[in-house]
RODO-2510 file (C-alpha; in nm, 4 decimals, decimal comma):
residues 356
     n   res          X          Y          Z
     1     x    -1,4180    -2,1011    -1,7825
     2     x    -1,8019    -2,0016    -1,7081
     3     x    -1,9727    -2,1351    -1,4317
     4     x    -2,3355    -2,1772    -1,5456
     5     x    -2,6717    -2,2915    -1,3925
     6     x    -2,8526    -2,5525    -1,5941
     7     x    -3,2166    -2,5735    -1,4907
     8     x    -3,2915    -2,9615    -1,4752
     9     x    -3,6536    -3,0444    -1,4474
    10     x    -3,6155    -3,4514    -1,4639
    11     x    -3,7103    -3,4616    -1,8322
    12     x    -3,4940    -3,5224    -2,1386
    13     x    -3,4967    -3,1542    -2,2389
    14     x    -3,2890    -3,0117    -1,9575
    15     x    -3,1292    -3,3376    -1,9488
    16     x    -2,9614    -3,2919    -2,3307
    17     x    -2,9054    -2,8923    -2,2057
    18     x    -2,7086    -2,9848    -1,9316
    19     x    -2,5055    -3,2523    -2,1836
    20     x    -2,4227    -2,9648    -2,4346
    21     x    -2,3432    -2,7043    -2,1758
    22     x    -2,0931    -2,9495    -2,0514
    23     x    -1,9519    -3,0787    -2,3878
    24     x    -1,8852    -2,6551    -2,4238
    25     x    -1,6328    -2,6685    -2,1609
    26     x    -1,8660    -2,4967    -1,9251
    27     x    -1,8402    -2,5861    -1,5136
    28     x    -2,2031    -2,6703    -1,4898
    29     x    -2,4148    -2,7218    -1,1482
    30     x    -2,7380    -2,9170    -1,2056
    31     x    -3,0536    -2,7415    -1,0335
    32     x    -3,3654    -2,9224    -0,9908
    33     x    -3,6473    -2,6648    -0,8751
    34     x    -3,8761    -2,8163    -0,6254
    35     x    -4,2440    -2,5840    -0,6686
    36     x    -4,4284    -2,8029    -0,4573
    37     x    -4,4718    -3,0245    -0,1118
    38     x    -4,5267    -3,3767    -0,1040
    39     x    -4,8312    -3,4849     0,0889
    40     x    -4,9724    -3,1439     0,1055
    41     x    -5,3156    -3,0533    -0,0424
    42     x    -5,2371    -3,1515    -0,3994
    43     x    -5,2416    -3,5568    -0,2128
    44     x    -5,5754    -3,6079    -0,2011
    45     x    -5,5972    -3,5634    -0,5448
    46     x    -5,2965    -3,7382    -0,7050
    47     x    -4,9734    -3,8174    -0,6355
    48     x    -4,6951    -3,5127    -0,7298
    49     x    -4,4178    -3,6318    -0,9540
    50     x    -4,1680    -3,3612    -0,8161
    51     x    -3,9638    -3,7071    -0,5723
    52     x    -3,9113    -3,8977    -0,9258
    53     x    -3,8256    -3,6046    -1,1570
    54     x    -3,6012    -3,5037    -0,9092
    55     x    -3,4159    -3,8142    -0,8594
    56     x    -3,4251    -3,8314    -1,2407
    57     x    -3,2310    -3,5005    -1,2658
    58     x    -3,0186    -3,6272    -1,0074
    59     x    -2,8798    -3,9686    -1,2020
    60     x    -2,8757    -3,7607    -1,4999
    61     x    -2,6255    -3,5408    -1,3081
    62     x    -2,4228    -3,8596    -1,1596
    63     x    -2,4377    -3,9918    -1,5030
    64     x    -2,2828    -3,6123    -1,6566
    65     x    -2,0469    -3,6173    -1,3204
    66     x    -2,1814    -3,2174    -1,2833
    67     x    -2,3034    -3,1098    -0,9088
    68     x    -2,5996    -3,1247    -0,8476
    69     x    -2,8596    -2,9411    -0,5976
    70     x    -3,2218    -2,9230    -0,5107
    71     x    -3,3131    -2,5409    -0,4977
    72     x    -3,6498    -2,4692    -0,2870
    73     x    -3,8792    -2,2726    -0,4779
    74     x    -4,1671    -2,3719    -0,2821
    75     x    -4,2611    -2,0234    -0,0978
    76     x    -4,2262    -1,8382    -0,4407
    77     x    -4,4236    -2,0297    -0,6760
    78     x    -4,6733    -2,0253    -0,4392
    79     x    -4,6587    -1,6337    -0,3829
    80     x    -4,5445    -1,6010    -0,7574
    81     x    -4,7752    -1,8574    -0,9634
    82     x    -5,0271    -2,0761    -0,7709
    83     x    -5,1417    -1,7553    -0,5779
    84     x    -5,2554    -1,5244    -0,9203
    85     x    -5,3067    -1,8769    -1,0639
    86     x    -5,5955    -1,9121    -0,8269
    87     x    -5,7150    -1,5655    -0,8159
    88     x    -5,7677    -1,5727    -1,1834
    89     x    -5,9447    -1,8098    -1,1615
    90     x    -6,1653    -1,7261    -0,9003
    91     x    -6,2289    -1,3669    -1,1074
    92     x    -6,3242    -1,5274    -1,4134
    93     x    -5,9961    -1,5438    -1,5936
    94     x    -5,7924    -1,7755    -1,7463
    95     x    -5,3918    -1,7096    -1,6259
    96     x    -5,1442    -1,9096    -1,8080
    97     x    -4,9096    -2,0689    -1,4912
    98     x    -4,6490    -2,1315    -1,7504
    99     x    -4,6015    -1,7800    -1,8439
   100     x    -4,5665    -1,6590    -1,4635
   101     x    -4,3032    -1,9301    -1,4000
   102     x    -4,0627    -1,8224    -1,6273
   103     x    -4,1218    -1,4675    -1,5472
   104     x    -4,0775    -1,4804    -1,1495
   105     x    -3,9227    -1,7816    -1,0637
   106     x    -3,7011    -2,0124    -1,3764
   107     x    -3,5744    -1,6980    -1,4749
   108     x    -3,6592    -1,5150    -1,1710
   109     x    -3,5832    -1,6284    -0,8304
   110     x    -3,4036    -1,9388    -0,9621
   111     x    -3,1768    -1,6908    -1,1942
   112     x    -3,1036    -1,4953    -0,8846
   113     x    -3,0060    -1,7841    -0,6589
   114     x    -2,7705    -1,9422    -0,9437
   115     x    -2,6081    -1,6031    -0,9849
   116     x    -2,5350    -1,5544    -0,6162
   117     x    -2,3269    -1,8987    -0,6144
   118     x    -2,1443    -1,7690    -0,8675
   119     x    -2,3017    -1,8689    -1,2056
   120     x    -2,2470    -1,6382    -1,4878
   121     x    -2,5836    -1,7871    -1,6893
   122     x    -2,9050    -2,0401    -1,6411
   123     x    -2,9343    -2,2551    -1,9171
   124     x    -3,2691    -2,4505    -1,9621
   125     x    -3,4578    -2,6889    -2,2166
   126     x    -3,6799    -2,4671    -2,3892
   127     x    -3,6975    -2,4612    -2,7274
   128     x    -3,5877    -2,1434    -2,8424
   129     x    -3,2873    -1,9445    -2,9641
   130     x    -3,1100    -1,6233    -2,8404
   131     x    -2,9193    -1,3746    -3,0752
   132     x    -2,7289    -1,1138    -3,0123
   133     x    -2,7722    -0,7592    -3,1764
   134     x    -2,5099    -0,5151    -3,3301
   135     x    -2,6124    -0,2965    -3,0186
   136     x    -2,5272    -0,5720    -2,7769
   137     x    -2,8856    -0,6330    -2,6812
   138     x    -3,0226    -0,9967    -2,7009
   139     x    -3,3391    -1,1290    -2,8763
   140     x    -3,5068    -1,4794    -2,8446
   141     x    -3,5866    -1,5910    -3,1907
   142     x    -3,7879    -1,9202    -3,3365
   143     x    -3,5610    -2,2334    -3,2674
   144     x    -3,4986    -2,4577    -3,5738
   145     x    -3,7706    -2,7271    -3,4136
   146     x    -4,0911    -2,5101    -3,5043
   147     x    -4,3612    -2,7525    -3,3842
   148     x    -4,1788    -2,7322    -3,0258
   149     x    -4,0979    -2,4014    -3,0368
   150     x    -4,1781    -2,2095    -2,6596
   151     x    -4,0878    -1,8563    -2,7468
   152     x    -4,4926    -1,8033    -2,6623
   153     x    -4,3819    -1,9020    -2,3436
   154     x    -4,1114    -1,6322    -2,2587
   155     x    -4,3177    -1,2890    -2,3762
   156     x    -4,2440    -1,1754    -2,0569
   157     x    -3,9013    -1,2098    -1,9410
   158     x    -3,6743    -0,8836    -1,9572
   159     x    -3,3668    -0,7973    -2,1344
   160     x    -3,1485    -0,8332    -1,8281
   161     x    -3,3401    -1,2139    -1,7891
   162     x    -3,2175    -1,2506    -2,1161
   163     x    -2,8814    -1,1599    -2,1212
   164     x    -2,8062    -1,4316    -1,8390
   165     x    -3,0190    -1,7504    -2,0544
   166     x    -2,8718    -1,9940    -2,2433
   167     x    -3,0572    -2,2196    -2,5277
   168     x    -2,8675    -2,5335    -2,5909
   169     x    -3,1618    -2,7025    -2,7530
   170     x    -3,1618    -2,3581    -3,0405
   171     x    -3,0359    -2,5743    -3,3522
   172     x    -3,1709    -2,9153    -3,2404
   173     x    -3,5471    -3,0826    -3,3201
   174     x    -3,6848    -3,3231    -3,0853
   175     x    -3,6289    -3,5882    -3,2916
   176     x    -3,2254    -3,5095    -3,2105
   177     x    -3,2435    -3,4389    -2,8652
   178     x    -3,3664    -3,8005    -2,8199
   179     x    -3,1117    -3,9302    -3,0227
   180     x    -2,8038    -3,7386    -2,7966
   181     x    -2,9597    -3,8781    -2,4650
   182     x    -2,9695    -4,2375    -2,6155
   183     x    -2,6142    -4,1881    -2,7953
   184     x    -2,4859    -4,0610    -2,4368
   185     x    -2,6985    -4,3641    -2,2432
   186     x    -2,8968    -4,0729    -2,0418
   187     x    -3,1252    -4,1608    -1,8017
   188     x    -3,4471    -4,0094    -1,9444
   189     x    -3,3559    -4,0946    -2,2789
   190     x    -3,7094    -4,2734    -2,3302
   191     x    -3,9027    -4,0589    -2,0886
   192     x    -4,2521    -3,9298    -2,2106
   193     x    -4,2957    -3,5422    -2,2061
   194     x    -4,5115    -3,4274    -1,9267
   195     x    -4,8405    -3,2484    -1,9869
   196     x    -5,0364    -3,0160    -1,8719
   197     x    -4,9726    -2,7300    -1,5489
   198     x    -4,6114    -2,8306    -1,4446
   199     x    -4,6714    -2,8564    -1,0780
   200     x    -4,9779    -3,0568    -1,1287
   201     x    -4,8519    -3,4100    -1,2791
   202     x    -5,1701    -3,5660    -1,4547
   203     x    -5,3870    -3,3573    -1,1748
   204     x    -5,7136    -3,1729    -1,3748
   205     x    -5,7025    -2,8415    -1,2644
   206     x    -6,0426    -2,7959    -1,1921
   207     x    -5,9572    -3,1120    -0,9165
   208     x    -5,6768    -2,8762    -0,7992
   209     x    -5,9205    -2,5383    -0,7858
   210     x    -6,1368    -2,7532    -0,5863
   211     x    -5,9202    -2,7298    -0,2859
   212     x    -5,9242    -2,3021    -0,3062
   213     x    -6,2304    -2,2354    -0,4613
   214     x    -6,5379    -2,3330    -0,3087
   215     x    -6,8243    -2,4128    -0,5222
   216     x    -7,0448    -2,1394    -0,6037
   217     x    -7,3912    -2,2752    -0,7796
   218     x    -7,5619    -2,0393    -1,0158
   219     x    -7,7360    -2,0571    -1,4146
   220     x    -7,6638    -2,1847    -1,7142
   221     x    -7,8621    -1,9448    -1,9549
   222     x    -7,8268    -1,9817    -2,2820
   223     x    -7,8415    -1,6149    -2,5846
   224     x    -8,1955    -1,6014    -2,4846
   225     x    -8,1456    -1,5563    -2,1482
   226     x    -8,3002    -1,8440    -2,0828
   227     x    -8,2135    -2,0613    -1,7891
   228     x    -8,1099    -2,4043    -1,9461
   229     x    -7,9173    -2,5660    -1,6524
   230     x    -7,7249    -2,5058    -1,3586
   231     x    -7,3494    -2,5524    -1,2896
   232     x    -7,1667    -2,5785    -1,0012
   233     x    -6,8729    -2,2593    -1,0219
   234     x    -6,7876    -2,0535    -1,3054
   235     x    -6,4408    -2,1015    -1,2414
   236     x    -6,4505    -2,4788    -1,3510
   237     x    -6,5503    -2,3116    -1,7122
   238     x    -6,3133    -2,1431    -2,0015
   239     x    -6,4508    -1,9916    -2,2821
   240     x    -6,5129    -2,1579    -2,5870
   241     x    -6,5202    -2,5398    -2,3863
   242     x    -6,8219    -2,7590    -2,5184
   243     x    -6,7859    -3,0240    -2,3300
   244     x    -6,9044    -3,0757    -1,9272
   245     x    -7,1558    -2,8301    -1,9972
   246     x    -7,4314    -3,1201    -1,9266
   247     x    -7,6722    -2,9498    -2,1553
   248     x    -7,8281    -3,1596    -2,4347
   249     x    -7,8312    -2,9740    -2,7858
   250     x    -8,1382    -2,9339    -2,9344
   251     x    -8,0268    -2,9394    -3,2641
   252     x    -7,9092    -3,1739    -3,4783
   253     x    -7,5508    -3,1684    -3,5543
   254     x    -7,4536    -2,8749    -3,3163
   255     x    -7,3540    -2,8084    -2,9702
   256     x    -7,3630    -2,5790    -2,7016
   257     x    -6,9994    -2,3600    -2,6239
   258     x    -6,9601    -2,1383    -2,3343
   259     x    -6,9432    -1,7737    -2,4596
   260     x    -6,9218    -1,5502    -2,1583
   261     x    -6,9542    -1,5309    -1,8065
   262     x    -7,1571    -1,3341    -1,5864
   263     x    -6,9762    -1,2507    -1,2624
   264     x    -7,2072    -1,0532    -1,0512
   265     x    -7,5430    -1,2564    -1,1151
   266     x    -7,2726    -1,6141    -1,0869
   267     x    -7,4638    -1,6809    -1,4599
   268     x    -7,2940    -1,9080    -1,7237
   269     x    -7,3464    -1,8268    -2,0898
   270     x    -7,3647    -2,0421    -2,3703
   271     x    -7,5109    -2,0364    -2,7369
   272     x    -7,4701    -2,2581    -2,9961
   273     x    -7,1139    -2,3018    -3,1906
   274     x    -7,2957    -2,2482    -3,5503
   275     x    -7,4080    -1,8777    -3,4274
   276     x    -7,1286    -1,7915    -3,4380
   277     x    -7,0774    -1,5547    -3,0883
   278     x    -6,7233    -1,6543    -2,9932
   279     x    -6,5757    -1,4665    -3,3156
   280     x    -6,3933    -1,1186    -3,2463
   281     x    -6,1343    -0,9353    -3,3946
   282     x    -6,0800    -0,6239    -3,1499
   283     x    -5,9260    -0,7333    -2,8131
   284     x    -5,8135    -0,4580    -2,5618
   285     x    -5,5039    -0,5884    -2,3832
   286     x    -5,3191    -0,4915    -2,0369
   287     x    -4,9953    -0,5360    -1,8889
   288     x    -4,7634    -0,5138    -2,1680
   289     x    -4,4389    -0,6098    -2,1862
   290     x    -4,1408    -0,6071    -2,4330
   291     x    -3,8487    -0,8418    -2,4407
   292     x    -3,6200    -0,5697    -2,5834
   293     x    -3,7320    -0,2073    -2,6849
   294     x    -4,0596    -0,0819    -2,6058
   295     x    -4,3212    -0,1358    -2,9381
   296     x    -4,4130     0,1171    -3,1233
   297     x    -4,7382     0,3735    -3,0361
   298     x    -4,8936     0,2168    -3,3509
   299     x    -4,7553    -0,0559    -3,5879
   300     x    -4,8772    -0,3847    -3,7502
   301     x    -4,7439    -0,6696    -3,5722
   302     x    -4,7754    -1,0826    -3,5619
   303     x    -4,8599    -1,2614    -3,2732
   304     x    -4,9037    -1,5741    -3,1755
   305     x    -5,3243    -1,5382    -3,0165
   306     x    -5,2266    -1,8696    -2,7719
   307     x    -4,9471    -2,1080    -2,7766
   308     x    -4,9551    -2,3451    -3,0764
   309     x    -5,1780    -2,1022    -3,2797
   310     x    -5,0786    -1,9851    -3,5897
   311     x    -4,8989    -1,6572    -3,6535
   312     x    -5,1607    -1,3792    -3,6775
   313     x    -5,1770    -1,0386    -3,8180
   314     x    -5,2584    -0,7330    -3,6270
   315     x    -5,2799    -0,3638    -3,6107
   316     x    -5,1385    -0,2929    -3,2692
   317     x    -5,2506     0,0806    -3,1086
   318     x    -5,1108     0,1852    -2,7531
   319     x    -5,3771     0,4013    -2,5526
   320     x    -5,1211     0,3892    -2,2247
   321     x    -4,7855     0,2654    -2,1542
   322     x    -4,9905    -0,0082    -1,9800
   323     x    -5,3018    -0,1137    -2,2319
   324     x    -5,2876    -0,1471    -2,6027
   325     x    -5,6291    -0,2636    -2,8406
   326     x    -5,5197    -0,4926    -3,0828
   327     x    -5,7224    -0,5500    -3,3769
   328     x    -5,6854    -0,9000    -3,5893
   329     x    -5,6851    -0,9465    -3,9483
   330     x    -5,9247    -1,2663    -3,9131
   331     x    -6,1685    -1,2858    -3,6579
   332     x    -6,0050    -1,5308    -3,3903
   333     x    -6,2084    -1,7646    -3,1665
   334     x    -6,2363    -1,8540    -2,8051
   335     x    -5,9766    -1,5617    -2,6764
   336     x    -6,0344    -1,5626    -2,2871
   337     x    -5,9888    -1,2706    -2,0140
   338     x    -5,6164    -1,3718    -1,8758
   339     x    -5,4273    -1,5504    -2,1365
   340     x    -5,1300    -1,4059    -2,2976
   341     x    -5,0683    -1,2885    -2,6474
   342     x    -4,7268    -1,3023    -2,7468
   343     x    -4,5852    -1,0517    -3,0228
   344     x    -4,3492    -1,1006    -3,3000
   345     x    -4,1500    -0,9459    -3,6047
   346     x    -4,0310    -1,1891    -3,8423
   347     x    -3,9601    -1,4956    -3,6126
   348     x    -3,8325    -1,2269    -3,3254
   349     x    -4,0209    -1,2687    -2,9835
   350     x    -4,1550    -0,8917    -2,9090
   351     x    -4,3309    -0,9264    -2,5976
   352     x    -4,6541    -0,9795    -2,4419
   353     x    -4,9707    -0,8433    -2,3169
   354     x    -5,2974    -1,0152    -2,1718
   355     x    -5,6606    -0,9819    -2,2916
   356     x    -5,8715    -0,7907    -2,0864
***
């Protein structure tokens, strides 16, 4: 009999995952993974949800009659996530939080800590699948839910993270998950999905950024170089966002969308959507990373530009074991310094890399 680590967040997800890894005759042990203190800076702001999704995971647990634990994770999201989270941030970028949790901590810190008591795999809720290969190397594949599928979100883990993960969710859509936590009278059976940054609860993040980033007033100037308003910290900004600006079009039927941002003179750019400026096809990325074997010097690939997006064509050329320039098919829009593109072949997760 395995022992195996199911990573239980409070939601119905990990909730159904830790159902199926028991109904497989596994010995399971519950792990809720606490990422943040109650009552610290995040309460001025909101309350954090972490107390009730962990007591959720808890009766689901009591319900399941698996152990259960609460693992601190505090120290290492912070160093791990909220630190490059806010740093990114604060240099103009866009990080994606999600992405860095997996990487260092779900499948990082949290893997390691459920291997040393004695767990031979972490299972969680994400919807994906894993396959094995004739050379006893593991993929993550598309799941049979498409719309929910969070491959995007796992470009980064290794092939050793990958060997220890479990899917139970591969084969199921939403639509069933629900129906196996009513059928087995779970707990969070009817419980809504949470949005947004994980550690956040229904906290903006520009309220969060607030309490790190002091504001820094500068220009609003528009493809002129014209100053057409004043804002109060580029980091509250992402490229491509239209509203907040507080600028009034002057044209009928069009609006103003930030387009760039100007660290050194602390200047906001914006032009209007119709001209088209947020359009590019050639991206150089950094910090690749494969899931499996290293991709090849020069290929065409898919990719997924953001999570949700459609699949994407691309001619993919390495210029260092580090940096790659990617070149789209279709001009894509919005693409902002910091956010992950994840690569595919077929419905086979490749990797990742972030735009410059």
């Amino acid at each position: 009999m395995r022992k195996i680590t199911v990573a239980m967040s409070g939601g119905v997800d990990s909730s159904v995952a830790a159902l199926l890894a028991q109904k497989s005759g596994d010995e399971v042990l519950g792990m809720y993974m606490r990422t943040w203190h109650s009552g610290d800076t995040l309460s001025p702001m909101g309350d954090c949800p972490w107390q009730r999704d962990a007591a959720d995971a808890r009766r689901v647990a009591e319900q399941l009659g698996i152990d259960f634990t609460i693992a601190n994770m505090i120290d290492f999201y912070r160093q791990l996530v909220v630190a490059p989270l806010v740093e990114g941030y604060r240099s103009g970028t866009t990080p994606n939080p999600d992405v860095l949790c997996n990487q260092f901590v779900k499948f990082g810190a949290l893997a390691e800590m459920a291997r040393k008591r004695g767990s031979q795999a972490i299972a969680t809720g994400h919807y994906c699948k894993k396959q094995k290969n004739f050379d006893g190397t593991f993929d993550i594949v598309e799941p049979a839910d498409k719309y929910k599928d969070q491959t995007y979100f796992l470009a980064y883990l290794k092939q050793k993270q990958i060997q220890l993960a479990e899917f139970p969710l591969a084969d199921l859509t939403k639509k069933e998950v629900r129906h196996l936590a009513k059928n087995a009278r779970l707990v969070t059976s009817e419980k809504k999905d949470s949005q947004g940054i994980c550690f956040l609860g229904n906290v903006k993040i520009q309220n969060f950024l607030a309490h790190y980033i002091p504001e820094t007033p500068g220009n609003i100037v528009n493809g002129s170089g014209k100053i057409v308003g004043r804002h109060a910290g580029l980091h509250n900004f992402t490229i491509g966002q239209r509203h907040g600006l507080g600028i009034p079009s002057t044209s009928d039927h069009n609006f103003y969308v930030v387009i760039g941002k100007d660290l050194e003179k602390n200047e906001l750019k914006i032009a209007f959507e119709s001209e088209k400026k947020l359009y590019k096809n050639i991206f150089k990325i950094y910090n690749l990373s494969h899931t499996n074997r290293p991709l090849e010097d020069r290929c065409r690939l898919c990719c997924r530009p953001r999570y949700r997006d459609p699949y994407q064509e691309i001619y993919f050329e390495k210029i260092s074991p580090d940096q790659a320039i990617i070149e789209f098919k279709t001009p894509q829009r919005a693409l902002s310094s910091g956010q992950v593109v994840a690569f595919y072949a077929d419905n086979v997760l490749l990797g990742g890399g972030i735009y410059a």
